[in-house]
C-alpha atoms as one frame of an Amber mdcrd trajectory, in Angstrom:
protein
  -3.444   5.299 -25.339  -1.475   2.314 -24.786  -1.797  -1.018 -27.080  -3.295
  -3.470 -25.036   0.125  -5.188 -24.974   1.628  -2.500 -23.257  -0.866  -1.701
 -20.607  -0.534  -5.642 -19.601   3.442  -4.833 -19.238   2.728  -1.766 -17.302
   0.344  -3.456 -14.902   3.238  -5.847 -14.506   5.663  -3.291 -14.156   3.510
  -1.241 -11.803   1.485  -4.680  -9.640   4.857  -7.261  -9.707   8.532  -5.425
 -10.292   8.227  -2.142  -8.500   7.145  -3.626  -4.925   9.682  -6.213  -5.393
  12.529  -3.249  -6.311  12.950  -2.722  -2.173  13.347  -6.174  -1.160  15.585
  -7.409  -3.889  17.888  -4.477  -3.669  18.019  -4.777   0.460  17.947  -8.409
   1.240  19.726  -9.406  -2.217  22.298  -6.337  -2.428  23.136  -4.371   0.134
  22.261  -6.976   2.998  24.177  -9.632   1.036  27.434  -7.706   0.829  27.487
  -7.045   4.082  26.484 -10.098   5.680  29.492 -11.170   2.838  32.044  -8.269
   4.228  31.596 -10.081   7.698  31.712 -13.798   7.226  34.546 -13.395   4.261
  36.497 -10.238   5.300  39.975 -12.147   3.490  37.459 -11.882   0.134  35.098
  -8.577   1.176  35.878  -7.316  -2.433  34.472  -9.398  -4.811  31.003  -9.548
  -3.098  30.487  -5.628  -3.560  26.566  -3.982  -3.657  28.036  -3.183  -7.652
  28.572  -6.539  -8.409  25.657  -8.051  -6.825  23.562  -5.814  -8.109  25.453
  -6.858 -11.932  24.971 -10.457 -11.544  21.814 -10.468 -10.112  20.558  -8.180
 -12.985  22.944 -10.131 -15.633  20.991 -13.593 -15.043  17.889 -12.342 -15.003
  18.177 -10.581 -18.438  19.985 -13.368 -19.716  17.860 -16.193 -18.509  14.187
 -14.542 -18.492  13.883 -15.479 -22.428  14.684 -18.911 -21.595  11.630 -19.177
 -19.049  13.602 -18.779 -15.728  11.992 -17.489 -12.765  13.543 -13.657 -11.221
  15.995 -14.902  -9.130  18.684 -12.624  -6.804  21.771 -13.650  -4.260  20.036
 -13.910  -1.209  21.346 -12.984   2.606  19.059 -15.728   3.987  21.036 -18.376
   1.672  24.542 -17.416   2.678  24.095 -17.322   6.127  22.712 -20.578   6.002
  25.160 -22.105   4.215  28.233 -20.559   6.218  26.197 -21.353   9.221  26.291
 -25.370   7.750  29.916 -25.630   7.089  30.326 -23.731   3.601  34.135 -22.019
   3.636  34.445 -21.328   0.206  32.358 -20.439  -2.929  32.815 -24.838  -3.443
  29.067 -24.586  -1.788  26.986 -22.930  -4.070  28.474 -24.524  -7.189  27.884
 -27.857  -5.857  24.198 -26.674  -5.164  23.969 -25.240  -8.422  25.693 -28.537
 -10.027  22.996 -30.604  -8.238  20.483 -28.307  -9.259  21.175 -28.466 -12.997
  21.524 -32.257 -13.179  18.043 -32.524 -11.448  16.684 -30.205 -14.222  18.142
 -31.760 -17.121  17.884 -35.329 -16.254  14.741 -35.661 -13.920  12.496 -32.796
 -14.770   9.298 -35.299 -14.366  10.121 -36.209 -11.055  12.073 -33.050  -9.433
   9.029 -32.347  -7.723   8.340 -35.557  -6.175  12.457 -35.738  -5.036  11.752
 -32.109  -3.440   8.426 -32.855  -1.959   9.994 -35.831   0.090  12.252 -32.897
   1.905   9.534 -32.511   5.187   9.151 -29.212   5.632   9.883 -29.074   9.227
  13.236 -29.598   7.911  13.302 -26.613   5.464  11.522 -24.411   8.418  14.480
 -25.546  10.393  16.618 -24.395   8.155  14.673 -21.084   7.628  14.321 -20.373
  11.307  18.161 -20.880  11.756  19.086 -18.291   8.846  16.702 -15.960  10.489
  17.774 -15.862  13.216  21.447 -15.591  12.630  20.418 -12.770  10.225  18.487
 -11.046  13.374  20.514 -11.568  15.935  24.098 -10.258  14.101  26.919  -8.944
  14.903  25.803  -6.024  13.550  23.183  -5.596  16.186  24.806  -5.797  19.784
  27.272  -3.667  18.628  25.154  -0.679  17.630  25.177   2.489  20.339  23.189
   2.627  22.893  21.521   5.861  21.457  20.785   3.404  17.824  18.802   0.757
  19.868  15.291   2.432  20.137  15.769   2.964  16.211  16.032  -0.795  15.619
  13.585  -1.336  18.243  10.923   0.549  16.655  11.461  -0.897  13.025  11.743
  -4.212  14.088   8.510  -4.014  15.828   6.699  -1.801  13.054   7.644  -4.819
  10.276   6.849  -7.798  12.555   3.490  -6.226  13.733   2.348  -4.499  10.143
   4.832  -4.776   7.014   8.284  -3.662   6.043   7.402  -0.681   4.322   5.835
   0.317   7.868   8.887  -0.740   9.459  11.426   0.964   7.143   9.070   4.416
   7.061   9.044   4.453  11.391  12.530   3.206  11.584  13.259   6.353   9.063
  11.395   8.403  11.787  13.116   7.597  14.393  15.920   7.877  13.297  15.189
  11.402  11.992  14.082  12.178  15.578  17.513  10.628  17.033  19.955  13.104
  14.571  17.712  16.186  15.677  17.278  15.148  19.184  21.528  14.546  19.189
  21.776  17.903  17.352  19.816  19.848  20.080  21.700  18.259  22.980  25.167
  19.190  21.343  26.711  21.919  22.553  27.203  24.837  20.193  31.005  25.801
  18.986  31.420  29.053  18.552
């Protein structure tokens, strides 16, 4: 059996990281290098799923024993920022620069400076991102035969969760290879 200490870690492990393992790697990995292969083709190869996944990984193992929250790149963030002007990686290290002075020099009142954002402004902001991230590219140029696919999991993860979405989206398109494989015409 288990010190007590270690069934506490593996309740965290089991109740707080292992749910979060699908999301971070989709929207903060593979989603992120993608959206990044599209809006930066001239720079496609330094925002790989390898070295998101490393720096994402890299800052939370450095920074966790300093009392930082789990943070990730995010898809959501990068769209919104190219959609607002950002060019060039100037952006996020201006963010990040603001960021840091706010926590070193204000920590009492960071809270109150954020809290005087309204929020209709950061739903703005959110519902933007969203839909740029829904309505890509990506997604009017799929085939014809692809679009009852992303149909289906679109309306599986709105209507019940993404793990629902992802498992009927699997489905179909399981159901969409065999279908295509029946219809094919043997070579022989």
């Amino acid at each position: 059996m288990l010190p007590e200490s270690w069934s506490v870690v593996w309740q965290a492990v089991e109740m707080a990281a292992l749910p979060q393992m699908p999301l971070t790697l989709t929207n903060a990995v593979i989603v992120t290098a993608a959206i990044c292969r599209d809006l930066y083709p001239d720079r496609a190869n330094r925002a790989t799923v390898r070295n998101l996944a490393l720096t994402s990984g890299a800052m939370n193992l450095l920074l966790a024993p300093f009392g930082a929250m789990p943070m990730c790149h995010g898809a959501g963030g990068i769209t919104a920022q190219h959609r607002f002007g950002a060019r060039t990686g100037l952006a996020p290290v201006l963010f990040g620069a603001v960021l840091l002075v706010l926590a070193l020099g204000f920590a009492g009142s960071a809270a109150a400076l954020f809290a005087t954002i309204p929020l209709s402004a950061v739903g703005a902001l959110l519902l933007v991102a969203g839909t740029d991230l829904a309505l890509s590219r990506r997604l009017f140029d799929a085939r014809p035969d692809c679009w009852p696919v992303i149909g289906v999991t679109a309306v599986a993860t709105a209507l019940f969760n993404p793990a629902l979405g992802l498992m009927a989206g699997w489905g179909m398109e399981v159901m969409r290879g065999t279908v295509k494989r029946l219809r094919a015409p043997t070579q022989g």
